[in-house]
C-alpha positions as CSV (number, residue, x, y, z in Angstrom):
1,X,4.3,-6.4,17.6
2,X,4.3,-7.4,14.1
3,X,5.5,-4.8,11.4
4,X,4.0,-4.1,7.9
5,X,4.8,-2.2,5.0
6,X,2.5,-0.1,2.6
7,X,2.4,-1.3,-0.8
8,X,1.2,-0.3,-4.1
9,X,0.0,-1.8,-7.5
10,X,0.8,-0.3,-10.9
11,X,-3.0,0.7,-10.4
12,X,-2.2,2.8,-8.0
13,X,-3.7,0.6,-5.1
14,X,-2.8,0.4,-1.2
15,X,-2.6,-2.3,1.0
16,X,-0.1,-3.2,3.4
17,X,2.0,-6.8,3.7
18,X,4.0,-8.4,6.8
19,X,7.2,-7.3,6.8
20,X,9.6,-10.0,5.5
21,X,7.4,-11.9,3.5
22,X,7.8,-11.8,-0.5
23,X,5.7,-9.2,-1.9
24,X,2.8,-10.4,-4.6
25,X,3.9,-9.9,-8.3
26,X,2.6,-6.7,-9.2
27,X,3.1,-5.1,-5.9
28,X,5.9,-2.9,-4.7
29,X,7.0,-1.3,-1.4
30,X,6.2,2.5,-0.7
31,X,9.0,2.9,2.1
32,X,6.8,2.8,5.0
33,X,7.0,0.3,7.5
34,X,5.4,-0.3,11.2
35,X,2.7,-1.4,13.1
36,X,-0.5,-2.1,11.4
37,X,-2.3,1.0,12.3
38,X,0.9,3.3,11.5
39,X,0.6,1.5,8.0
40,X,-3.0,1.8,7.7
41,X,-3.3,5.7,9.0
42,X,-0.9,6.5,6.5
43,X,-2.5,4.8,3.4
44,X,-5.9,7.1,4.6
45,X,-3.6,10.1,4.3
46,X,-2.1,9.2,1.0
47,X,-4.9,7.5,-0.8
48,X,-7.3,9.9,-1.6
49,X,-8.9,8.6,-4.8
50,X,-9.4,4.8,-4.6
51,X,-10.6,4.7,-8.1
52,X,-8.0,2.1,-10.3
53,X,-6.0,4.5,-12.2
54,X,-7.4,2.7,-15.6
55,X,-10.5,3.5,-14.8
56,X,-9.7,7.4,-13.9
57,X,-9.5,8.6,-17.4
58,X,-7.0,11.0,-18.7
């Protein structure tokens, strides 16, 4: 079983990202790490508004 971690842009983006590997520039870890669908389940609970935060307005 492979493990991921969630990670977010300064736009305030998910994805996740095989553990281990170098994370893109831009990207950084959240602190969560599993399987795929752990990651994935979590990101639905956390990501609620999946507007860029530029484009959200003040």
């Amino acid at each position: 079983m492979d493990d991921y971690v969630v990670v977010r842009n300064d736009e305030e983006q998910y994805s996740i990202w095989p553990a281990g590997d170098p994370l893109p520039a831009g990207w950084h870890a959240e602190g969560v790490r599993g399987p795929r669908q752990e990651c994935l389940d979590h990101i639905d609970r956390v990501w609620t508004d999946m507007r860029p935060a530029s484009s959200r307005g003040a």
